[in-house]
C-alpha positions as CSV (number, residue, x, y, z in Angstrom):
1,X,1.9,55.7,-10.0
2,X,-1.5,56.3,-10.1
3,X,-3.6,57.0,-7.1
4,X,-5.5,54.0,-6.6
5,X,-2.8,52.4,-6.3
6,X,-1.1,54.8,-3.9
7,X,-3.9,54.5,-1.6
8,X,-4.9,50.6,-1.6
9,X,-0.9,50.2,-1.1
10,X,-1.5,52.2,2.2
11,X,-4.9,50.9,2.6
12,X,-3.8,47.3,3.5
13,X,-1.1,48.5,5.4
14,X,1.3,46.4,3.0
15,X,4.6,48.6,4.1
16,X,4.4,47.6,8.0
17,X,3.3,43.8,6.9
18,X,6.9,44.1,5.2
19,X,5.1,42.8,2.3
20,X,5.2,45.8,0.0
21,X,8.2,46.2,-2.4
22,X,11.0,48.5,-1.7
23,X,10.8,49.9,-4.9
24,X,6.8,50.1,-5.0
25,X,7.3,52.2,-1.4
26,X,10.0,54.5,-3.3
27,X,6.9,54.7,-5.6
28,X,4.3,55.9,-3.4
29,X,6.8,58.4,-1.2
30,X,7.3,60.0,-4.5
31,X,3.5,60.1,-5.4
32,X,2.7,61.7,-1.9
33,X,5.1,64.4,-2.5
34,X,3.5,65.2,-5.7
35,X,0.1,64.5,-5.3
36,X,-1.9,66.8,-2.9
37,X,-4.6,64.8,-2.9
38,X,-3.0,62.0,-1.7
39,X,-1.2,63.8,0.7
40,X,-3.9,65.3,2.5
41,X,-5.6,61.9,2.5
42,X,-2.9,59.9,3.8
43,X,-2.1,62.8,6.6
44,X,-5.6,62.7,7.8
45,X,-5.7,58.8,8.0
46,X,-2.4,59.0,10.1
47,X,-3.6,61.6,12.6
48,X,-7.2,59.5,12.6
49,X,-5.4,56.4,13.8
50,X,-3.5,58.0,16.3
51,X,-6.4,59.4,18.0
52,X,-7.8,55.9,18.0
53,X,-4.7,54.6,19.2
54,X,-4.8,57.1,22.1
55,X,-8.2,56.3,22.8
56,X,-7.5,52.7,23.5
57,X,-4.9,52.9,25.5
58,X,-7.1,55.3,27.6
59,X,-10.1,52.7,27.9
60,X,-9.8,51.1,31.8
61,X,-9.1,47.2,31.7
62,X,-11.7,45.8,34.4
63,X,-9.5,44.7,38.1
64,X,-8.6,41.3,37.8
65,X,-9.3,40.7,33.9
66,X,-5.7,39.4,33.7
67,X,-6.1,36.8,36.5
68,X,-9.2,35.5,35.3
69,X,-8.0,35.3,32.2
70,X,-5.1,33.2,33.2
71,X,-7.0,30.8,35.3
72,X,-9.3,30.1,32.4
73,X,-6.5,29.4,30.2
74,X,-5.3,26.8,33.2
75,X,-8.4,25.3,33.1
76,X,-8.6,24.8,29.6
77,X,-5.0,23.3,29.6
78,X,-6.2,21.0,32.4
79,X,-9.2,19.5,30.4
80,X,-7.3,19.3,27.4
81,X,-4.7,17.2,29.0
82,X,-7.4,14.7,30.7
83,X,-8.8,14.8,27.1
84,X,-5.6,13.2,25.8
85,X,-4.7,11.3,28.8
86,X,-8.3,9.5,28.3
87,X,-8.0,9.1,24.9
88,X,-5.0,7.4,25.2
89,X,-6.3,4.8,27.5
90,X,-8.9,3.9,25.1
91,X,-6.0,3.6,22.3
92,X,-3.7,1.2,25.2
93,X,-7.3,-1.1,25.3
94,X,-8.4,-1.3,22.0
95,X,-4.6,-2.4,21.5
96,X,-4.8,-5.0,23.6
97,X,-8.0,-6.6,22.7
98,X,-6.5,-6.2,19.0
99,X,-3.6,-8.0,20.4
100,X,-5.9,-11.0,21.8
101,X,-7.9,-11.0,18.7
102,X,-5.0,-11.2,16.9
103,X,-3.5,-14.2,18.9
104,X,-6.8,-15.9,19.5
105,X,-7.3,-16.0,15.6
106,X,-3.8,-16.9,14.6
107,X,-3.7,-20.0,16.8
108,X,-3.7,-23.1,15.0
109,X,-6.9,-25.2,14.9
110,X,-7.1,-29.1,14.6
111,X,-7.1,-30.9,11.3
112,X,-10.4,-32.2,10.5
113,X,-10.0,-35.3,9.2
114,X,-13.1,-36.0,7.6
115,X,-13.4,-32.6,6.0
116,X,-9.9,-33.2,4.8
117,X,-11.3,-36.6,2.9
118,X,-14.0,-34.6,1.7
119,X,-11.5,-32.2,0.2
120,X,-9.4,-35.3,-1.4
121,X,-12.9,-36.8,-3.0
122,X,-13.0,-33.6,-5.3
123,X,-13.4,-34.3,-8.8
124,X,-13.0,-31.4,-11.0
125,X,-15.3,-33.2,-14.1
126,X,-18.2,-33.0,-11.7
127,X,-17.2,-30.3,-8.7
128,X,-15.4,-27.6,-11.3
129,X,-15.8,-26.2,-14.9
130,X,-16.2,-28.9,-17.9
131,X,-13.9,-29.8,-20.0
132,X,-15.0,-27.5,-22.7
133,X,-15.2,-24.7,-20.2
134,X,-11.6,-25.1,-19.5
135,X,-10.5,-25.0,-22.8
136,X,-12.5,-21.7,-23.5
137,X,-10.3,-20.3,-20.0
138,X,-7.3,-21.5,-21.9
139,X,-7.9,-20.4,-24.9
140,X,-9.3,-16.6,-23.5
141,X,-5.8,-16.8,-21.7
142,X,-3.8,-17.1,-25.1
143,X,-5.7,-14.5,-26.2
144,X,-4.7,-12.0,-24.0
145,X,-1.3,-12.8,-24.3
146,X,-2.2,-11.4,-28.3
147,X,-2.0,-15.3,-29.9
148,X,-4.6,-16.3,-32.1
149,X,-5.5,-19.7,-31.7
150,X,-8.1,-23.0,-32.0
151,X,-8.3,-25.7,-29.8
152,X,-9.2,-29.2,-29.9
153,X,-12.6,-30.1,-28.4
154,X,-11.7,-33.9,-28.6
155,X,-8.8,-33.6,-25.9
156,X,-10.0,-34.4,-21.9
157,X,-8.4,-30.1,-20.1
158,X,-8.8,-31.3,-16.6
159,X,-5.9,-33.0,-18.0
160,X,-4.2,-30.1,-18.5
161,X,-0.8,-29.9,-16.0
162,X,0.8,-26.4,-17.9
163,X,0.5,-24.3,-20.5
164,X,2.1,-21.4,-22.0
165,X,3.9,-19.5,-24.9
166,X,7.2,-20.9,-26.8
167,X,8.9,-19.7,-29.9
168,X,9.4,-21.5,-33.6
169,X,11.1,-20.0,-36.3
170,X,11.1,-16.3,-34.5
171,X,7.1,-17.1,-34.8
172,X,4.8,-17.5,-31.0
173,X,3.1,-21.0,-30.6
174,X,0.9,-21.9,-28.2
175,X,1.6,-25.5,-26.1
176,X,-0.7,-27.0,-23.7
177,X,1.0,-30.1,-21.7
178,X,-1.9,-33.2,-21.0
179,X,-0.9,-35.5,-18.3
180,X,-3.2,-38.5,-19.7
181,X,-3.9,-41.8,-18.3
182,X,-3.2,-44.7,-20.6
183,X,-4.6,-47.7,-18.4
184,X,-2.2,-48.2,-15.7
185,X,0.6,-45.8,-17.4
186,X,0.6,-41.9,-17.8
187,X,1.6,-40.2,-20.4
188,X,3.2,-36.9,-20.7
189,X,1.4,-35.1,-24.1
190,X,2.8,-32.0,-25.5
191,X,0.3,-30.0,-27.6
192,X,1.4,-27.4,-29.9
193,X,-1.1,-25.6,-31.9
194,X,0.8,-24.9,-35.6
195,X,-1.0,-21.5,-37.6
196,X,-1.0,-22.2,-41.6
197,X,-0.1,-18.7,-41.9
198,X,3.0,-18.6,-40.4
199,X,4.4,-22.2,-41.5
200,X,4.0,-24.1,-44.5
201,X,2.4,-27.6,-43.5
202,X,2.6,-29.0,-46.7
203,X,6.4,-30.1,-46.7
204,X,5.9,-31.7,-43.0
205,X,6.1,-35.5,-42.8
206,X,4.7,-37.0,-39.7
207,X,8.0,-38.6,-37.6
208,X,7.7,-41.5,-35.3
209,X,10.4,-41.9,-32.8
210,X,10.4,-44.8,-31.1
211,X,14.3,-44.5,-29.6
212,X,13.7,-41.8,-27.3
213,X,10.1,-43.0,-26.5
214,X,8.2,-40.2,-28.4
215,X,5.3,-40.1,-31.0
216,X,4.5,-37.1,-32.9
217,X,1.4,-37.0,-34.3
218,X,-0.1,-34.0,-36.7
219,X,-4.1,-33.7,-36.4
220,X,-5.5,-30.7,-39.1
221,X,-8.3,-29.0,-37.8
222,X,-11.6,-30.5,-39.2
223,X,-13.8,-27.1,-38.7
224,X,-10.8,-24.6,-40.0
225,X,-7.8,-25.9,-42.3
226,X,-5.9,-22.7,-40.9
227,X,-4.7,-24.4,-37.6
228,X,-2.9,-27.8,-37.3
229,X,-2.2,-29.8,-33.8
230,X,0.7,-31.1,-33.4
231,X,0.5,-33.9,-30.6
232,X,4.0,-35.0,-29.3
233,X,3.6,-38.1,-26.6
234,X,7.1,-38.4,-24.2
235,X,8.0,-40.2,-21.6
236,X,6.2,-39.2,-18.4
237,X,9.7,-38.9,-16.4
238,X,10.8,-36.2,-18.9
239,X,10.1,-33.2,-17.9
240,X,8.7,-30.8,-20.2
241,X,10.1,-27.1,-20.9
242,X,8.3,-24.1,-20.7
């Protein structure tokens, strides 16, 4: 061992703060015994601090340190204690007028009536986004599902009662469901928007089915000939699957 390390082992006192090694100790014992240097150096600190030591212990402690000592120590106990006791009466009311807060908001209010009629007047062609607005959210909202798709401008999307993601041929279709007013009838309209690149049109002939009370009708797209719409009118008391 060398001895700088020796004496910073000593230094910090590392032995008595039971921090030090029992092997790095064996170490240093052995360097002490071989190293005069050391030795002297480390006898001389030990006789230094015991002088110190003795000198400490001979210093007078003033009459009555110990009892003034302790009252402070009361004292400070004391105002801690109101400290606590005063903070914690703040807590108790700031509860409670949370509490009432709480209460006085949560208490039901009467139904306006007239602001209730205003509410039923709404009209989302004039009060919410366009038509064409609508389709774009639509359409931004297959997108981010990863579906690439066109949509019909022609078609009325505050209209639009569902929409979502099915599956033909292993392939991912968009279909939009219309509830549409035909004069005093609705009619339940089933879009389904058909990519060229995935299915050949070309061998599809339009089918009319008039037993189950459905018409299917198949509307190319007139600004790109990739996309097809397929429009499938049902009876409005069928329910549609999503």
């Amino acid at each position: 061992m060398r001895c700088e390390t020796a004496r910073t082992i000593l230094e910090l006192n590392l032995p008595q703060l039971g921090e030090a090694d029992w092997r790095d100790m064996d170490a240093v014992e052995n360097h002490l015994k071989g190293c005069p240097a050391c030795h002297t150096w480390w006898s001389e600190r030990a006789r230094e601090d015991t002088l110190l030591s003795k000198q400490f212990r001979s210093v007078p402690v003033p009459e009555g340190l110990s009892g003034r000592l302790n009252n402070k120590m009361i004292r400070l106990q004391s105002a801690r204690r109101r400290q606590i006791a005063c903070l914690s009466g703040v807590a108790v009311v700031f509860l409670a007028a949370l509490g009432t807060g709480y209460l006085w908001q949560s208490a039901p209010s009467p139904l306006d009536t007239h602001e209730l009629a205003r509410l039923l007047e709404w009209r989302p062609e004039l009060d919410g986004p366009s038509s064409h607005e609508r389709m774009e959210q639509i359409a931004d909202s297959f997108r981010r599902l990863g579906v690439t798709v066109r949509l019909p401008e022609s078609l009325d999307y505050h209209q639009v009662v569902g929409y979502g993601v099915t599956e033909l041929q292993g392939n991912r279709v968009p279909q939009i469901f219309f509830q549409m007013d035909e004069g005093a009838s609705r009619q339940l309209v089933r879009l389904l928007v058909l990519d060229s690149r995935k299915f050949d049109m070309s061998q599809y002939s339009l089918e009319q089915n008039t037993t189950t009370g459905r018409q299917v009708e198949l509307v190319p797209d007139s600004e790109d000939d990739r996309f097809y719409f397929l429009l499938s009118t049902q009876d409005p008391k069928r329910q549609p699957s999503y």
